[in-house]
N, C-alpha and C positions, 0 to 999 in steps of 0.2 A: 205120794212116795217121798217126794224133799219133804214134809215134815217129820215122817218117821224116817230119815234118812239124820234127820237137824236132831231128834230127839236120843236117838242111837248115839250120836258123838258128844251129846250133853253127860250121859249119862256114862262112855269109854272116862270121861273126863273127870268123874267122881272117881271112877277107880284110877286114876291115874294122881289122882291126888293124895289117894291111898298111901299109893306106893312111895312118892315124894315125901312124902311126912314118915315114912320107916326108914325109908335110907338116909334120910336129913337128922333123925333122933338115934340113930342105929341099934333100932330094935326090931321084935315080931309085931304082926297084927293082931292090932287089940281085942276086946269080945264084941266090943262096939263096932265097930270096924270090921268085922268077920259079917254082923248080922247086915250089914248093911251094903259089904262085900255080895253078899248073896242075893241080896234084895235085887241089886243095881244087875247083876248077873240074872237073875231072872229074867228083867224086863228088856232086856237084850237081848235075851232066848226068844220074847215072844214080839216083839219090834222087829226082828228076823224074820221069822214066820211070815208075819203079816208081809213079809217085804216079798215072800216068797210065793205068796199067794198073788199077790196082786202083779206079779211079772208073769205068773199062770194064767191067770188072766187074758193079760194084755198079748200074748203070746196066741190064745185063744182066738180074741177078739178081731183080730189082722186086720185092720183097717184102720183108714183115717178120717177123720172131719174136716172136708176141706173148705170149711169156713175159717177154720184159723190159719188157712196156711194162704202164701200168694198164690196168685193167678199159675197155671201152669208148672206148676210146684210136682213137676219129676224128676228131680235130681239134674237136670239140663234147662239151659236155656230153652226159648220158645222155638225154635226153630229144631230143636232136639238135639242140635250140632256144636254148639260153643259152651263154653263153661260158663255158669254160675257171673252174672253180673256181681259187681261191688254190693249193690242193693241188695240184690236177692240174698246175698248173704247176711246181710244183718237179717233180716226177715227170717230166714232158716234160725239166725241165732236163737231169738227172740222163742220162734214155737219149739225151738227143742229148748228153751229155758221155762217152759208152762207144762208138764207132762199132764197136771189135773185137767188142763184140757184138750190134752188130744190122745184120743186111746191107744196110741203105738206110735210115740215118740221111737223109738229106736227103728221103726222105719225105716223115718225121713232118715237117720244118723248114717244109715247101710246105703241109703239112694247117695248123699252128700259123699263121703268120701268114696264111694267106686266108682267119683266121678274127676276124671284129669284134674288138676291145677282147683279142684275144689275145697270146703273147707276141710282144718284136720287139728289136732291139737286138744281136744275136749281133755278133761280131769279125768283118770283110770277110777277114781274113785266116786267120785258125784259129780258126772255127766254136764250139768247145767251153772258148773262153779268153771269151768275150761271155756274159751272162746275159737273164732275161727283167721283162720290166717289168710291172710288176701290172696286171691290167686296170682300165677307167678305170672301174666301175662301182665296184668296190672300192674304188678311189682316192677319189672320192666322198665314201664312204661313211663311209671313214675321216676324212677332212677336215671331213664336217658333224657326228661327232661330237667332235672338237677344238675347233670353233667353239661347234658348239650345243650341247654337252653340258656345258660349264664356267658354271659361276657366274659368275666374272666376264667371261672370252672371250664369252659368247653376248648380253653387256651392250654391248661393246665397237663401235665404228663401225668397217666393216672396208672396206678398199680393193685394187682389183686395180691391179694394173701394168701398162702397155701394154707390148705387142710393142717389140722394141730399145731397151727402159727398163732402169733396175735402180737405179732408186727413184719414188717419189713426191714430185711438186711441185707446190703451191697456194698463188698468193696470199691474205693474211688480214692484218686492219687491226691497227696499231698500236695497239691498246688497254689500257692496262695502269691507265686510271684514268678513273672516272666524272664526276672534276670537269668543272667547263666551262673550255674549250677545250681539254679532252684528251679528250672523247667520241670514238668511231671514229677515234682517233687524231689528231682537232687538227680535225674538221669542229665548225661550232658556228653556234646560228640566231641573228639580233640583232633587239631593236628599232630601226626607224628611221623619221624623220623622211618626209614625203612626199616630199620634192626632195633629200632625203639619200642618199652614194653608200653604199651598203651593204658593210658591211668584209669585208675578205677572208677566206675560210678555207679549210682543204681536211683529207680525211682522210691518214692516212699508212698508208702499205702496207709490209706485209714477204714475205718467201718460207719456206714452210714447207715441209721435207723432211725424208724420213726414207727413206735407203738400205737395201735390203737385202740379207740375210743368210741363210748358210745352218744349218739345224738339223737335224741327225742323227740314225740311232740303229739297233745292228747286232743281228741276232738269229741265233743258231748254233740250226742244226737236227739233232739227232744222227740217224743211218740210221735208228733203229728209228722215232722221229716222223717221218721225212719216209715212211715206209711205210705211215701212217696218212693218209690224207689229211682225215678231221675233223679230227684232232688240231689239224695246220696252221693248217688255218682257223680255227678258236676260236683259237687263240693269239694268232695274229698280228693278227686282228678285236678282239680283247677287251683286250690289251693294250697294241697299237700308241697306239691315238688315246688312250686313257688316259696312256701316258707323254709324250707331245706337249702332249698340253692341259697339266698337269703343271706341265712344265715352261714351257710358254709365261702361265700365269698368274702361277706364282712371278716371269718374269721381269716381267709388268705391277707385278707391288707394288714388287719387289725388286732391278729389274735394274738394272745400272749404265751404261748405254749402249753403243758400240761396237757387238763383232758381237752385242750380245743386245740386247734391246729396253731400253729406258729407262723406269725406273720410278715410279712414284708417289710413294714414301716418300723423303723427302730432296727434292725435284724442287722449282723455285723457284714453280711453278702449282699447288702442295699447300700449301693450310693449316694451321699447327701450334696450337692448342690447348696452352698452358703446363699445368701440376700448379696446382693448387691450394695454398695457402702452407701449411705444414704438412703435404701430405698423405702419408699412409703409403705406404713400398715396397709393390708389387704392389698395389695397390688403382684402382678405378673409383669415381669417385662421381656422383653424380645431376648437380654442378655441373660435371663434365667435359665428361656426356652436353648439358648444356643450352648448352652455350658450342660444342658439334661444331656442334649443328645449328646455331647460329645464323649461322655462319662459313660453312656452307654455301650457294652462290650461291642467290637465291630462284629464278633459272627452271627448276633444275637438281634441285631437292627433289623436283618430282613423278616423277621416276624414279631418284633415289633410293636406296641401301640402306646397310645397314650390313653390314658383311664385319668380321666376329673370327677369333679363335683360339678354341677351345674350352674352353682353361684359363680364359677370358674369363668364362665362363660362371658359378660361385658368384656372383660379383661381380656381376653384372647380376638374378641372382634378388630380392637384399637392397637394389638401387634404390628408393628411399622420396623423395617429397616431404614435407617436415616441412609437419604442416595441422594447430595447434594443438598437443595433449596427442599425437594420432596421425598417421600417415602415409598415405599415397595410392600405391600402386604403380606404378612408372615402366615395369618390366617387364610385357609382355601376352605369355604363353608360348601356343605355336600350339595351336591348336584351343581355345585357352578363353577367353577376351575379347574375342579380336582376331581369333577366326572365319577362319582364315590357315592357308596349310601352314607357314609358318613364324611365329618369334615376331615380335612388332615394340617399336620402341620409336619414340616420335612419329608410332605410326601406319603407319614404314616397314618391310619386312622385317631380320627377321637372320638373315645367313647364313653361316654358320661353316664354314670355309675350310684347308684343311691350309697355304697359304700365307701366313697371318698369321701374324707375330711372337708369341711366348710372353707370357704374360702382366708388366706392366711395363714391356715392351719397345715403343719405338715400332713403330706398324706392327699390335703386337697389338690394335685395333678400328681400321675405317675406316670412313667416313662418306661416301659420292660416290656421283656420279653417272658411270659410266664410258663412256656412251654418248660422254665427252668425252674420252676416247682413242682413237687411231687405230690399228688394225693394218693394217699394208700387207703385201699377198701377190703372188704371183707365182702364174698356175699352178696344179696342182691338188698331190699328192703323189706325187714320183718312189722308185721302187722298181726293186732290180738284187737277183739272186742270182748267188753262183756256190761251184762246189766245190773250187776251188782252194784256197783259202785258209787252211782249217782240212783240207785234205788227206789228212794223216796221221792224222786222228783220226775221217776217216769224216762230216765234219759238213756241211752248207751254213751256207753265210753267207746272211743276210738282209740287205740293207740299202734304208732307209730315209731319205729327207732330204725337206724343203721349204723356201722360198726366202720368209720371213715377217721382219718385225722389225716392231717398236710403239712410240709414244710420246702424250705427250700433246698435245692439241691449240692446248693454250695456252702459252705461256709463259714468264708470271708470272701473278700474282692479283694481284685484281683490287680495287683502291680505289674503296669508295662514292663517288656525290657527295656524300653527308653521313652523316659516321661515321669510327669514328676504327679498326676492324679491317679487314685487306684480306677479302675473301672468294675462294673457289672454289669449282669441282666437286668437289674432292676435299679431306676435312679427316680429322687424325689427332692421335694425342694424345701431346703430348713424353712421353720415360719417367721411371718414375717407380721411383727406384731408391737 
């Protein structure tokens, strides 16, 4: 049936050619082009037929071969209770993409979708050209470890999208400085007089948005893994949300705006912390650490951390407060002073991050609070196979996307009322090189 299904749009396609060559010259159809108009329209007529005989058939026939199909292949898992495993759904994909052999593919297609959270999506027009969308448990599943499984995502304030949106909008007050009459943006309280008219003020409002984006990412399954159906699952379970989260933290440090999220490092709502005069390439000192945290907004300390690089790490061991003839340790490494699964320093966590900058380089330690970043989402995680794609080489295609972008929630830092450094939730240390 897919070849006389291939053969049928070869040949819509001759007349379609037709047509474009008359309204391209703008003229009638030729005698040439008539006789061969007719020809092409015949064998449509009976490429039809055939098509229609053979769904008579197979209508007939009611049954299946279940040599081509997996183990236990009733539209339910094995237990008859849970949905459709990741596996089993490629497997599904696969024999409803062979019709020649199995004599009632449309079947299995009525058992698959009457069944929960199972697959759905096929082409209205040729069946085995559509793929299946992962079920929504797994979707889930994936998605809460991308959010909660990341050190800095699971930190992050995260926002959904409404229905016929395709971004996020909140008003939020113009406040870029503590003095008076620029509190919440220009509101300000006064002393007055009993019989005195009290002066005017008012806050100023702006609009915060942040549109989104989509984020990919395709997995080839060669025959012999998609015959495995654990295989499947551990893969696509264990690496999926790991390359997702990944990549979506790099882009909270690192990203440059547009289609990817906008980043902390460089950002005008990120505090920079100068080098010290004199101090040496690649080096941390104590009077780095003490000038981070101080830049750091005070409501924003109690949640808190530090995010490094690991190269980070010598450097931070040899932190010393000079306290006379000796020193005082700045470092409290996890499990032994600081009673912590992680180390701290001022108290806070530190958490060492494949996404920070190399050592010397900005970016390599940050100091913030990232509860003051937004991730905006859409949706859960959409997923399509099919086996078209990599064809020749026997493989399925996996693909993966979500419709996520992030920034931060301020933006600029913020001037004391009395103090001459702006401060933020987020501070990091210029390089030092």
């Amino acid at each position: 049936m897919q070849e006389l299904l291939q053969k049928r749009a070869a040949l819509i396609k001759q007349q379609e050619d037709i047509l474009a060559a008359m309204k391209a010259e703008n003229r009638n159809m030729s005698v040439d082009e008539k006789s061969t108009w007719d020809k092409v329209d015949a064998a449509i007529v009976e490429i039809e037929d055939n098509i229609e005989r053979m769904k008579s058939f197979q209508s007939r026939t009611n049954g299946l071969d279940d040599s081509y199909l997996p183990s236990n292949f009733d539209g339910m898992s094995k237990n008859n209770a849970e949905p459709f495993s990741f596996g089993e759904l490629c497997q599904a994909a696969i024999a409803l993409a062979a019709p020649t052999r199995i004599r009632n593919a449309a079947d299995i297609l009525n058992k698959i979708t009457s069944t929960r959270n199972a697959a759905a999506g096929l082409s209205a027009n040729v069946p085995v050209d559509g793929g299946f969308l992962i079920g929504a448990t797994r979707s889930n599943e994936i998605m809460k470890k991308v959010y909660e499984g990341g050190e800095i995502t699971s930190k992050c304030s995260v926002f959904e999208v409404g229905q016929y949106s395709d971004s996020f909008e909140v008003p939020y007050l113009e406040e870029n400085s503590r003095a008076a009459g620029s509190r919440w943006g220009g509101l300000r309280a006064y002393r007055e007089g009993e019989v005195d008219t009290p002066a005017k003020s008012q806050p100023a409002t702006g609009l915060w948005e942040c549109r989104l984006t989509d984020m990919k990412s395709l997995i080839y399954l060669t025959e012999r893994m998609m015959e495995d159906t654990p295989a499947i699952e551990s893969l696509v379970m264990e690496l999926m949300p790991q390359e997702f989260q990944f990549k979506l933290q790099d882009e909270i440090l690192n990203g440059q705006g547009g289609i990817q999220c906008t980043g902390v490092i460089g950002h005008p709502a990120t505090a920079s912390v100068a080098k010290e005069s004199g101090q040496a390439a690649k080096t941390i000192l104590a009077d780095n650490i003490i000038k981070m945290y101080s830049r750091c907004w005070g409501k924003g300390r109690a949640g808190a951390a530090w995010y490094y690089n690991q190269d980070v790490e010598p450097q931070l061991f040899r932190l010393t407060f000079d306290v006379g003839t000796g020193g005082v340790p700045v470092f409290l490494p996890a499990n032994g002073l600081s009673g912590s699964p992680y180390a701290t320093l001022f108290g806070r966590p530190l958490i060492p991050v494949e996404q920070a900058k190399t050592l010397g380089t900005v970016g390599d330690i940050v100091f913030g609070n990232f509860g003051e970043y937004a991730l905006v989402r859409k949706g859960g995680l959409k997923s399509a196979s099919s086996i078209h794609v990599k064809f020749l080489t026997d493989e399925m295609t996996l693909k993966f996307s979500m419709r996520v972008n992030g920034k931060p929630k301020w933006k600029k830092a913020l001037t004391p009322a009395n103090g001459t450094n702006d401060l933020a939730p987020i501070v990091t240390l210029a390089t030092r090189s």
